[in-house]
mmCIF entry with sequence, helices, sheets and N, C-alpha, C, O atoms, coordinates in Angstrom:
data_MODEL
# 
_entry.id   MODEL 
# 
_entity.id                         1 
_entity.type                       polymer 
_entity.pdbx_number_of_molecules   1 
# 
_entity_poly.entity_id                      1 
_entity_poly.type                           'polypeptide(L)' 
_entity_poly.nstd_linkage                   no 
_entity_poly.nstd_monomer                   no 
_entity_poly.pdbx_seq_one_letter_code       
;(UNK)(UNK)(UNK)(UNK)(UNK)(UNK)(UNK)(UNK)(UNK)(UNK)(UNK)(UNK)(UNK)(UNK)(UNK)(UNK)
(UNK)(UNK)(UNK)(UNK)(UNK)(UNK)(UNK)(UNK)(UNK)(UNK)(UNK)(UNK)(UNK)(UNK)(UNK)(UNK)
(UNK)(UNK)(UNK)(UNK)(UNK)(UNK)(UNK)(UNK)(UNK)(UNK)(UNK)(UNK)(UNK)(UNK)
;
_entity_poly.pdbx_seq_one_letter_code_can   XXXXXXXXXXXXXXXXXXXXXXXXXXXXXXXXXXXXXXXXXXXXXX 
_entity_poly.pdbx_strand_id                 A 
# 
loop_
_entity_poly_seq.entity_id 
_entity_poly_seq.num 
_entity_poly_seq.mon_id 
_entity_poly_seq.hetero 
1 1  UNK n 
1 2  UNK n 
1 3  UNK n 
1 4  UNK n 
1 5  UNK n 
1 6  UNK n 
1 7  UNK n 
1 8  UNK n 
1 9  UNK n 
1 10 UNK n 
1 11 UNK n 
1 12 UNK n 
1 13 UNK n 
1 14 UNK n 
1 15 UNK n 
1 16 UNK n 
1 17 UNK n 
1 18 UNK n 
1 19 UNK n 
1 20 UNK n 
1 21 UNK n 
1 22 UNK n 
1 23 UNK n 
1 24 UNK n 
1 25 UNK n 
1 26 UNK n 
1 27 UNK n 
1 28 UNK n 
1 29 UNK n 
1 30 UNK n 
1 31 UNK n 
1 32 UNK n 
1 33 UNK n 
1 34 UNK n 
1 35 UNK n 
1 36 UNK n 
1 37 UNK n 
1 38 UNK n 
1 39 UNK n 
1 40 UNK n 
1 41 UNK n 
1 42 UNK n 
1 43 UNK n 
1 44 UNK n 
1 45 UNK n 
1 46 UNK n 
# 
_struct_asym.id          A 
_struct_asym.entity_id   1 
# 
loop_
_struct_conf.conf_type_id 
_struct_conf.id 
_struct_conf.pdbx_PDB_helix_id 
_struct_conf.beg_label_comp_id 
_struct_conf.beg_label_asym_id 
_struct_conf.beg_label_seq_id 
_struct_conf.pdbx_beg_PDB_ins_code 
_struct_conf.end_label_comp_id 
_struct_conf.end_label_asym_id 
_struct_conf.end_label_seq_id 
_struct_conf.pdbx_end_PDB_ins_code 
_struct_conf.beg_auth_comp_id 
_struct_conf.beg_auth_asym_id 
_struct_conf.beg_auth_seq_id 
_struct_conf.end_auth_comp_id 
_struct_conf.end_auth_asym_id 
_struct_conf.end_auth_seq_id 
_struct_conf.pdbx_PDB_helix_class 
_struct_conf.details 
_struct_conf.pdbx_PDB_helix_length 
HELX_P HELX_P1 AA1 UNK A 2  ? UNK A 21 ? UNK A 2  UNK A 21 1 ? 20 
HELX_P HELX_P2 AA2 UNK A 31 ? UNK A 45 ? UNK A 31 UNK A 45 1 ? 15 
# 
_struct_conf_type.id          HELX_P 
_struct_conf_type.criteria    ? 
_struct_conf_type.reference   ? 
# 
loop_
_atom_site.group_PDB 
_atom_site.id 
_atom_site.type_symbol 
_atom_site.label_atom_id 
_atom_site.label_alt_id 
_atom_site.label_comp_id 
_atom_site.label_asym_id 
_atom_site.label_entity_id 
_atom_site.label_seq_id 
_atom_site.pdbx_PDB_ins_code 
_atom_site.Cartn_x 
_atom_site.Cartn_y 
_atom_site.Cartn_z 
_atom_site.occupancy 
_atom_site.B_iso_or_equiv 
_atom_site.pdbx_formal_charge 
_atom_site.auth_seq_id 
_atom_site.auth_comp_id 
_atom_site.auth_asym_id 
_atom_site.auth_atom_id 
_atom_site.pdbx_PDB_model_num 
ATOM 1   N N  . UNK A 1 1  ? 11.128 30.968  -1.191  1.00 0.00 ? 1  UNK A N  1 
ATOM 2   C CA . UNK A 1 1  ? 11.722 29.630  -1.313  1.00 0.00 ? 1  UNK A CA 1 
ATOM 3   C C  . UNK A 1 1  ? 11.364 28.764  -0.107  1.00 0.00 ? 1  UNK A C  1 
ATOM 4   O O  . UNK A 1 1  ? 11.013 27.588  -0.198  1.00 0.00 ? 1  UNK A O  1 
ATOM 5   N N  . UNK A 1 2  ? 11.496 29.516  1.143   1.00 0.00 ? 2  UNK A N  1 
ATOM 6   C CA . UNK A 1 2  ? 11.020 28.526  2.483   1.00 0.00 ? 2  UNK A CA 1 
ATOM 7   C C  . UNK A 1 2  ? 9.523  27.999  2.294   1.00 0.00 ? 2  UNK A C  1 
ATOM 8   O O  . UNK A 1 2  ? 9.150  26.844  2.502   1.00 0.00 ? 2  UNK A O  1 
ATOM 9   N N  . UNK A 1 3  ? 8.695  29.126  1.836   1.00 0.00 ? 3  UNK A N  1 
ATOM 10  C CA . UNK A 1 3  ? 7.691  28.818  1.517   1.00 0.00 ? 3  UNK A CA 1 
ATOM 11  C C  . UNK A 1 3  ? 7.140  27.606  0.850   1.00 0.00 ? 3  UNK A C  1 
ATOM 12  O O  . UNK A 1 3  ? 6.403  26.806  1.426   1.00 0.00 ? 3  UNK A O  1 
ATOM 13  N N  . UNK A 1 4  ? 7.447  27.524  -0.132  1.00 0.00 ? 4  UNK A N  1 
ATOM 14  C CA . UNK A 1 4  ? 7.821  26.630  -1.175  1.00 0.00 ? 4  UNK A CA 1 
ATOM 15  C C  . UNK A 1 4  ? 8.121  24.848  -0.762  1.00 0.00 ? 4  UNK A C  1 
ATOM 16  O O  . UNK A 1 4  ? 7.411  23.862  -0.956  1.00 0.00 ? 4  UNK A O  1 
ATOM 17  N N  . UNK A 1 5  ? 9.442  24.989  -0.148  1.00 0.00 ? 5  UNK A N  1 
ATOM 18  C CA . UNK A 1 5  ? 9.871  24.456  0.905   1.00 0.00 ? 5  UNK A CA 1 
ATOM 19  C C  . UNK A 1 5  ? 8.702  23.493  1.602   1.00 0.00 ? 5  UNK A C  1 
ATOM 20  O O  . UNK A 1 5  ? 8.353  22.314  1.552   1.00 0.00 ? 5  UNK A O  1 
ATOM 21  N N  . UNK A 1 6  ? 8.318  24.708  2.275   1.00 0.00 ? 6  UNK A N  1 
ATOM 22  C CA . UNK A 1 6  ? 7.012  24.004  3.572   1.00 0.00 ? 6  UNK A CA 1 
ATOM 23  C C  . UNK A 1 6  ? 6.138  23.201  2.609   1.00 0.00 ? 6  UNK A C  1 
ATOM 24  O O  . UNK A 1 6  ? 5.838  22.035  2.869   1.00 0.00 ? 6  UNK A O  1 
ATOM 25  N N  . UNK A 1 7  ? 5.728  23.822  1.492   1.00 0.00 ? 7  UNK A N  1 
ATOM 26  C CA . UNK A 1 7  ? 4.375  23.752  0.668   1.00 0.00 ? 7  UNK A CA 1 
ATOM 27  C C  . UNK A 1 7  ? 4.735  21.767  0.430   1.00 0.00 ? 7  UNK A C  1 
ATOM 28  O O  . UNK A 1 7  ? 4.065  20.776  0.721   1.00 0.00 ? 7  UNK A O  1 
ATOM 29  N N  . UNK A 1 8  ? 5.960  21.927  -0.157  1.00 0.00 ? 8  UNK A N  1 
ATOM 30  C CA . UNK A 1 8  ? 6.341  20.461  -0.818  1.00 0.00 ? 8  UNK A CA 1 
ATOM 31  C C  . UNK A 1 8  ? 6.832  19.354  0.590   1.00 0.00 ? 8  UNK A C  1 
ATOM 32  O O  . UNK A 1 8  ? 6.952  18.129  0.545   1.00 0.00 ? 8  UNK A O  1 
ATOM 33  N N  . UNK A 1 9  ? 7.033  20.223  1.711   1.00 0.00 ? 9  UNK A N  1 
ATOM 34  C CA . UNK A 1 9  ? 6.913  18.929  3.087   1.00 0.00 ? 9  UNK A CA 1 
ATOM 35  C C  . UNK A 1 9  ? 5.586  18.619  2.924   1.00 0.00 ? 9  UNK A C  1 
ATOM 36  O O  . UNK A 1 9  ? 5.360  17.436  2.666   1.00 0.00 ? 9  UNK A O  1 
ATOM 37  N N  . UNK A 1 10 ? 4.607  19.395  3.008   1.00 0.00 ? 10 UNK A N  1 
ATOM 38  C CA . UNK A 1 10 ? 3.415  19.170  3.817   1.00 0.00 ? 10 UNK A CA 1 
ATOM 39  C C  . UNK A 1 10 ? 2.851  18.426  2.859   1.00 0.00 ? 10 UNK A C  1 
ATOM 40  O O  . UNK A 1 10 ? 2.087  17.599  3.355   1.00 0.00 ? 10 UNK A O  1 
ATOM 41  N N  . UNK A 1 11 ? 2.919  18.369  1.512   1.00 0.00 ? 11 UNK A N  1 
ATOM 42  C CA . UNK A 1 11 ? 2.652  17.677  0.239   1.00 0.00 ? 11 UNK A CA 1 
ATOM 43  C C  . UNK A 1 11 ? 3.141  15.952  0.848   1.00 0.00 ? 11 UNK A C  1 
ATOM 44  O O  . UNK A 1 11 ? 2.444  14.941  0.937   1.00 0.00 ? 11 UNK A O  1 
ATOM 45  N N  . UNK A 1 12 ? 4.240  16.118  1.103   1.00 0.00 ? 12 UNK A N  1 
ATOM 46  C CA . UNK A 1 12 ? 4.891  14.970  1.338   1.00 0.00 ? 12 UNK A CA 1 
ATOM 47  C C  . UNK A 1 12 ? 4.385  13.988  2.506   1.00 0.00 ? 12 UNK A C  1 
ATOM 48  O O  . UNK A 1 12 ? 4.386  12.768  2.342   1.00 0.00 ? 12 UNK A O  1 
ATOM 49  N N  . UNK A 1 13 ? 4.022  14.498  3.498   1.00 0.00 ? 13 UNK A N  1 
ATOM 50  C CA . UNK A 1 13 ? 3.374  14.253  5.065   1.00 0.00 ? 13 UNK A CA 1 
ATOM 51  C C  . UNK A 1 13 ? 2.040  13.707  4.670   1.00 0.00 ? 13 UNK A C  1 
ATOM 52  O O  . UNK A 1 13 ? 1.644  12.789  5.388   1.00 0.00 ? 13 UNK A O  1 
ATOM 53  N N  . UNK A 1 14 ? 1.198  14.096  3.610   1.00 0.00 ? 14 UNK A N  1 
ATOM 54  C CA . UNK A 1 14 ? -0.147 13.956  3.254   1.00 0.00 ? 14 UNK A CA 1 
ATOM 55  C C  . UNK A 1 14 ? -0.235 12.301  2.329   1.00 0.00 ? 14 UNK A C  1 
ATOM 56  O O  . UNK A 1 14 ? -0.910 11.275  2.412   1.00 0.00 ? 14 UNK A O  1 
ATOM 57  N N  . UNK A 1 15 ? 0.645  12.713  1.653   1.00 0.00 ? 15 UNK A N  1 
ATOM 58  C CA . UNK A 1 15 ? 0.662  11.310  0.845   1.00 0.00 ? 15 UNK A CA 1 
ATOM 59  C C  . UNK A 1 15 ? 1.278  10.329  1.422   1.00 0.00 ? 15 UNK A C  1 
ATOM 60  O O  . UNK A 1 15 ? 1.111  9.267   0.823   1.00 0.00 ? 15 UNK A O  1 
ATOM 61  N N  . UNK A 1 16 ? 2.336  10.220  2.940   1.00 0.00 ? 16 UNK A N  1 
ATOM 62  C CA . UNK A 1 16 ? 2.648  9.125   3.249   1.00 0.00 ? 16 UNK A CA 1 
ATOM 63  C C  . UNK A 1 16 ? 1.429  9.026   4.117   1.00 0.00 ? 16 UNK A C  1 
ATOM 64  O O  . UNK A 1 16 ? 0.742  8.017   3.953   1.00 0.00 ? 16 UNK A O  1 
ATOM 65  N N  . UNK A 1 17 ? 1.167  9.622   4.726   1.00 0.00 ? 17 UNK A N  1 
ATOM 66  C CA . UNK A 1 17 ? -0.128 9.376   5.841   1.00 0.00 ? 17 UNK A CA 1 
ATOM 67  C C  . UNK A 1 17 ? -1.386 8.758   5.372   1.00 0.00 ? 17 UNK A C  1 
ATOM 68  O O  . UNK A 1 17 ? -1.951 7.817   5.929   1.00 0.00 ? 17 UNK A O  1 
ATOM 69  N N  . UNK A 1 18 ? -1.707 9.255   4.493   1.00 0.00 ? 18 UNK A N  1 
ATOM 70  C CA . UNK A 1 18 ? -2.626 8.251   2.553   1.00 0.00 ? 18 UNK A CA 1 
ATOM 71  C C  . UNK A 1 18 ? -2.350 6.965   2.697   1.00 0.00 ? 18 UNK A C  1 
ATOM 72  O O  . UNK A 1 18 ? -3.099 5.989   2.726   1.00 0.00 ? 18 UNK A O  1 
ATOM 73  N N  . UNK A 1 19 ? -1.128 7.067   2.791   1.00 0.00 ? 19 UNK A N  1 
ATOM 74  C CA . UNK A 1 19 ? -0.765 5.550   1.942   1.00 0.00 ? 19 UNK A CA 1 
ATOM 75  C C  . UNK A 1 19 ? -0.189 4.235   3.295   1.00 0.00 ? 19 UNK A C  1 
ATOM 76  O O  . UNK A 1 19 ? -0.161 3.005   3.259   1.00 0.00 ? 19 UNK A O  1 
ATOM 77  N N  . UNK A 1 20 ? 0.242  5.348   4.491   1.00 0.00 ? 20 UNK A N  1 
ATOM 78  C CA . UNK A 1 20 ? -0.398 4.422   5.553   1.00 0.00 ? 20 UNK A CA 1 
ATOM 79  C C  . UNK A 1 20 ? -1.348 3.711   6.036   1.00 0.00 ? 20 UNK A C  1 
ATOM 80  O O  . UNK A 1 20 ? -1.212 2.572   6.484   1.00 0.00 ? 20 UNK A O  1 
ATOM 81  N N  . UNK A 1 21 ? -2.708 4.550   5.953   1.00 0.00 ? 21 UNK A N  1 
ATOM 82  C CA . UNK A 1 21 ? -3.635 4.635   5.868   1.00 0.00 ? 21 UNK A CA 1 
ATOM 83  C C  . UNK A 1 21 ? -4.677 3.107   5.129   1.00 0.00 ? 21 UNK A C  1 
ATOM 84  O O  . UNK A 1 21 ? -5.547 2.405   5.643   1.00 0.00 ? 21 UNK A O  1 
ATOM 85  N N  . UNK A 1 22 ? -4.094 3.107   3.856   1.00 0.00 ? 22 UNK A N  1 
ATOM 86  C CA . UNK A 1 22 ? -4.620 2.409   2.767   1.00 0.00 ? 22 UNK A CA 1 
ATOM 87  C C  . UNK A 1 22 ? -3.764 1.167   2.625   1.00 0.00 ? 22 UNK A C  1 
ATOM 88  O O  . UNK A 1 22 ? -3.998 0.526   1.601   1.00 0.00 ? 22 UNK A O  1 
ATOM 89  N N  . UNK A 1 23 ? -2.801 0.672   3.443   1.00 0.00 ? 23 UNK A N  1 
ATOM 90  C CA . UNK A 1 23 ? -1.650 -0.681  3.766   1.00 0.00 ? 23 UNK A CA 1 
ATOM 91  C C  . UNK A 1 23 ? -2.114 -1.391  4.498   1.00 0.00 ? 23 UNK A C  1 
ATOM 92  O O  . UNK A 1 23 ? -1.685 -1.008  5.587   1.00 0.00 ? 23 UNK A O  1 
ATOM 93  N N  . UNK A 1 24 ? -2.920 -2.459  4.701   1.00 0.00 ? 24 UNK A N  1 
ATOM 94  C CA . UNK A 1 24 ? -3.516 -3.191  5.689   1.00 0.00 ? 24 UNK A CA 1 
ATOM 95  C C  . UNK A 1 24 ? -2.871 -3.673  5.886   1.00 0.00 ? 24 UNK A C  1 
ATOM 96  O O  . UNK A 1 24 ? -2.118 -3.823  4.923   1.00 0.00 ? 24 UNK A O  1 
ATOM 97  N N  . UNK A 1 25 ? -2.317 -4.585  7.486   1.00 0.00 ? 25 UNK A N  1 
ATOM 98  C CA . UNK A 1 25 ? -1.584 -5.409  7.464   1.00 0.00 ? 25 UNK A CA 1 
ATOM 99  C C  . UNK A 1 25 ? -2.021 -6.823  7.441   1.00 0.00 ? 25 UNK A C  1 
ATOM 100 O O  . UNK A 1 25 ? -2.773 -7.267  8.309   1.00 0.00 ? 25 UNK A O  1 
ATOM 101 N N  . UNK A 1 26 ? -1.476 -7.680  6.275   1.00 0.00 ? 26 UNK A N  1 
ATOM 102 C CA . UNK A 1 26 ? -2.207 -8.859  6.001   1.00 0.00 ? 26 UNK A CA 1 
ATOM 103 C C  . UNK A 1 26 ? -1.369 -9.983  6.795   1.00 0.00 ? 26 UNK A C  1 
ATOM 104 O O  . UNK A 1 26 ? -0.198 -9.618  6.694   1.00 0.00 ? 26 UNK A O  1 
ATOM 105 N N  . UNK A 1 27 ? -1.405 -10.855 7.337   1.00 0.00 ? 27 UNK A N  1 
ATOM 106 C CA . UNK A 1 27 ? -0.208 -12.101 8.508   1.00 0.00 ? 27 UNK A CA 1 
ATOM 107 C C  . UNK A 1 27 ? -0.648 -13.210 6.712   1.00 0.00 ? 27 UNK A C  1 
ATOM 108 O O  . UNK A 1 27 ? -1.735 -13.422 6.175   1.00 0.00 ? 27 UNK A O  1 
ATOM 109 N N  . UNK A 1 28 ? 0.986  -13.709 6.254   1.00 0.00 ? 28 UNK A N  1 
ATOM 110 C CA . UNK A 1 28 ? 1.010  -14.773 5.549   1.00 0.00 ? 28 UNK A CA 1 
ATOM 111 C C  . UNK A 1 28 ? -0.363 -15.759 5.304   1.00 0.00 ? 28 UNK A C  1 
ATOM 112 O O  . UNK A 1 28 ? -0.883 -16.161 4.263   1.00 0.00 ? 28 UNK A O  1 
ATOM 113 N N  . UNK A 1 29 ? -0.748 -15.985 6.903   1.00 0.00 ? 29 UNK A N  1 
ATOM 114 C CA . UNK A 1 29 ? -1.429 -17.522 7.069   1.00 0.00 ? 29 UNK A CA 1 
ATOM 115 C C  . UNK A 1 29 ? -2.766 -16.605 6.686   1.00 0.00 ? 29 UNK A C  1 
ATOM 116 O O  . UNK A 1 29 ? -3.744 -17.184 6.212   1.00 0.00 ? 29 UNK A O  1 
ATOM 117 N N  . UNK A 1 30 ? -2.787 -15.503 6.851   1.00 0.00 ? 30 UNK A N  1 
ATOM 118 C CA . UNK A 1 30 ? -4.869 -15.432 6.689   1.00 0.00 ? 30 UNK A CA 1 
ATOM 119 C C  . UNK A 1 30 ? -5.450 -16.248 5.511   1.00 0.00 ? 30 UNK A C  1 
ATOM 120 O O  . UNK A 1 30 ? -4.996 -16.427 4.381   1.00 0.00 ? 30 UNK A O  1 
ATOM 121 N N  . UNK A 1 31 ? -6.462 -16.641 6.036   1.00 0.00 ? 31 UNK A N  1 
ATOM 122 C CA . UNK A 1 31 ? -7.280 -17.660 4.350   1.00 0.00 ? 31 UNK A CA 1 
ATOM 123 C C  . UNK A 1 31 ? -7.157 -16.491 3.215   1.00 0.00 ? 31 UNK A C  1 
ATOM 124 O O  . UNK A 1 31 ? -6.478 -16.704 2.211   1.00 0.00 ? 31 UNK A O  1 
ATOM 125 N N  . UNK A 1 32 ? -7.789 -15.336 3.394   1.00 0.00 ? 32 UNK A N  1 
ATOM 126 C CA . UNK A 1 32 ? -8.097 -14.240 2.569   1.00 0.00 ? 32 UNK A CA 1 
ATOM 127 C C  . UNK A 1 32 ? -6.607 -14.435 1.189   1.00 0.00 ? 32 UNK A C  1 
ATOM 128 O O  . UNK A 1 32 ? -6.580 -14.705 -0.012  1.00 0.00 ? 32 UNK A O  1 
ATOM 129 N N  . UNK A 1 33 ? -5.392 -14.057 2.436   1.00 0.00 ? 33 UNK A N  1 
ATOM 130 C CA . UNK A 1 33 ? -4.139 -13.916 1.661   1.00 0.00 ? 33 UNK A CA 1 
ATOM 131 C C  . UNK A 1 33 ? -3.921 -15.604 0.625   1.00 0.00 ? 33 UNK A C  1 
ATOM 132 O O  . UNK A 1 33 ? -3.629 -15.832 -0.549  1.00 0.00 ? 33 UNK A O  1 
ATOM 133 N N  . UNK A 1 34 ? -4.267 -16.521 1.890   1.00 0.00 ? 34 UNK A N  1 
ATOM 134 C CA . UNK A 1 34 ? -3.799 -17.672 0.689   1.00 0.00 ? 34 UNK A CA 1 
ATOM 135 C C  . UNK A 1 34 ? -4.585 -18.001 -0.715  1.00 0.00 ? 34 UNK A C  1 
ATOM 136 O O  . UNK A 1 34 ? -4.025 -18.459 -1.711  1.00 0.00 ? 34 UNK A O  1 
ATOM 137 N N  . UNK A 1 35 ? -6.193 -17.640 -0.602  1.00 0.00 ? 35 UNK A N  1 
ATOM 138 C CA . UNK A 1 35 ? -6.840 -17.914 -1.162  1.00 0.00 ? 35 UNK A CA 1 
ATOM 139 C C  . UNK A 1 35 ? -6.345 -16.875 -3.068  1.00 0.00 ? 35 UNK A C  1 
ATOM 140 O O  . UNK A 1 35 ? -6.333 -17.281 -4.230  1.00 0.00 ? 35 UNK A O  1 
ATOM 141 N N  . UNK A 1 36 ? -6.054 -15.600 -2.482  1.00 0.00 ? 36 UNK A N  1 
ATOM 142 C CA . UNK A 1 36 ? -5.242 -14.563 -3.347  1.00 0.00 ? 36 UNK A CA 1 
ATOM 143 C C  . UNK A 1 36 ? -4.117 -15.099 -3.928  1.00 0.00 ? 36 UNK A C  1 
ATOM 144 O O  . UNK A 1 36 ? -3.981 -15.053 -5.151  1.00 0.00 ? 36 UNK A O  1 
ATOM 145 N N  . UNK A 1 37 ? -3.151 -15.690 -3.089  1.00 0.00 ? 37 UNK A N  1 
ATOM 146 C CA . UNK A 1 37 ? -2.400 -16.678 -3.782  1.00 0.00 ? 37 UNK A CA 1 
ATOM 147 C C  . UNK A 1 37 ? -2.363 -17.556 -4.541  1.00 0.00 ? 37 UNK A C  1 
ATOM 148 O O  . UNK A 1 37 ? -1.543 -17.529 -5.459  1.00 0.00 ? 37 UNK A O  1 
ATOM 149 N N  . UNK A 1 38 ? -3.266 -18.627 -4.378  1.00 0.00 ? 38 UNK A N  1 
ATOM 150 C CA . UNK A 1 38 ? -3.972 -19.865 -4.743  1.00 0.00 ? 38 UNK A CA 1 
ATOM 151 C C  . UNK A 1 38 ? -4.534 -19.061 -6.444  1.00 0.00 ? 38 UNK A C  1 
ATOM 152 O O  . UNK A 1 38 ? -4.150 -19.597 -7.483  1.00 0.00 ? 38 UNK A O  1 
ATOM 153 N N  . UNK A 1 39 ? -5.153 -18.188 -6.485  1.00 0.00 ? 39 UNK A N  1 
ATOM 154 C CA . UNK A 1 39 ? -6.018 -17.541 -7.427  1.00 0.00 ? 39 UNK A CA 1 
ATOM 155 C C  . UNK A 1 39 ? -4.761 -17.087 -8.424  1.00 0.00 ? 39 UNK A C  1 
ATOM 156 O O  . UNK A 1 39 ? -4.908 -17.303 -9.627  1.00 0.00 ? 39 UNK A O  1 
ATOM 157 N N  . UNK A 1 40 ? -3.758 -16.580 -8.046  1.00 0.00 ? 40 UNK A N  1 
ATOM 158 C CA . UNK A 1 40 ? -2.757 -16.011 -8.617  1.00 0.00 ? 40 UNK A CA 1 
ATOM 159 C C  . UNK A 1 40 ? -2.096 -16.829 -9.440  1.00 0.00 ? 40 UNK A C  1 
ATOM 160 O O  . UNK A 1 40 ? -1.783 -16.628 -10.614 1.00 0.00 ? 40 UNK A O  1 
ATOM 161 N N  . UNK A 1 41 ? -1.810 -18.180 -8.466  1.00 0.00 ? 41 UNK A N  1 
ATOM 162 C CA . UNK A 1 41 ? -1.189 -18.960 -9.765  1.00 0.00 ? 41 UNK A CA 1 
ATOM 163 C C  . UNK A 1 41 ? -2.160 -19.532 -10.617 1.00 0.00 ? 41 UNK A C  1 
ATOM 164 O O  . UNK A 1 41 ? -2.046 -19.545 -11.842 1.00 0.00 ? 41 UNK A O  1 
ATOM 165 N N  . UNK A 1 42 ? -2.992 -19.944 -10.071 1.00 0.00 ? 42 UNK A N  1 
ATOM 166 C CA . UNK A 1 42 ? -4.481 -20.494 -11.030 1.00 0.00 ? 42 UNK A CA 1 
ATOM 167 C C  . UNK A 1 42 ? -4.019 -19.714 -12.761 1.00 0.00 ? 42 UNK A C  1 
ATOM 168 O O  . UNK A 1 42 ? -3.667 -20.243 -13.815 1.00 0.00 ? 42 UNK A O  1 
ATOM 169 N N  . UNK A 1 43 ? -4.214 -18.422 -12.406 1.00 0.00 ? 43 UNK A N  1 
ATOM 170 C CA . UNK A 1 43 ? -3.815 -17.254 -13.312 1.00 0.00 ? 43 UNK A CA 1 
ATOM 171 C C  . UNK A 1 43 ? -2.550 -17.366 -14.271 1.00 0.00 ? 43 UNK A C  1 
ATOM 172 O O  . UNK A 1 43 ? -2.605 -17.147 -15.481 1.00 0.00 ? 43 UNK A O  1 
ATOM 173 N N  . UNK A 1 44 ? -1.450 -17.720 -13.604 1.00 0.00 ? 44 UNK A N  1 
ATOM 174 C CA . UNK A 1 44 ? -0.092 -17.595 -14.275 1.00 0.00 ? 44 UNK A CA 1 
ATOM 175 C C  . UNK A 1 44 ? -0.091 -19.109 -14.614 1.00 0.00 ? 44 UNK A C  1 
ATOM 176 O O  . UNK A 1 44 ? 0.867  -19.370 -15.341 1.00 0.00 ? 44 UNK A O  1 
ATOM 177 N N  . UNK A 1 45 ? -1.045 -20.463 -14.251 1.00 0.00 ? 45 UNK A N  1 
ATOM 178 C CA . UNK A 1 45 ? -0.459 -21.623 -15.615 1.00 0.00 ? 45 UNK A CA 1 
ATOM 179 C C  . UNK A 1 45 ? -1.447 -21.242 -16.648 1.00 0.00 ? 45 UNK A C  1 
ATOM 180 O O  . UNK A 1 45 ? -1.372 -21.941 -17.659 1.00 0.00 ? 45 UNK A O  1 
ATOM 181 N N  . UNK A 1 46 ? -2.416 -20.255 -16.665 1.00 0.00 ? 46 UNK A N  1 
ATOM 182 C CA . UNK A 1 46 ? -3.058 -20.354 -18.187 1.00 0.00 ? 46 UNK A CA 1 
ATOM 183 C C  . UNK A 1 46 ? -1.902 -19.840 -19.115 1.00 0.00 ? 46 UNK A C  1 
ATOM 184 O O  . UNK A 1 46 ? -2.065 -19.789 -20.334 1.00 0.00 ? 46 UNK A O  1 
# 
């Protein structure tokens, strides 16, 4: 069962460290982000 245990931490440690990993941090003002925005609603009045 400890075993087990460990198996499903270390499972757990792997996929947040993944997904840290893969979270860029974007600041509101970057063009990149507004331009994504801008595109988004473009999208939602069709």
């Amino acid at each position: 069962m400890r075993l087990f245990l460990a198996f499903v931490d270390w499972i757990r440690r792997r996929r947040q460290l993944r997904r840290e990993r893969e979270t860029i941090q974007y600041s509101a003002d970057d063009p990149w982000v507004l331009q994504q925005i801008e595109k988004f609603e473009r999208e939602l009045k069709r």
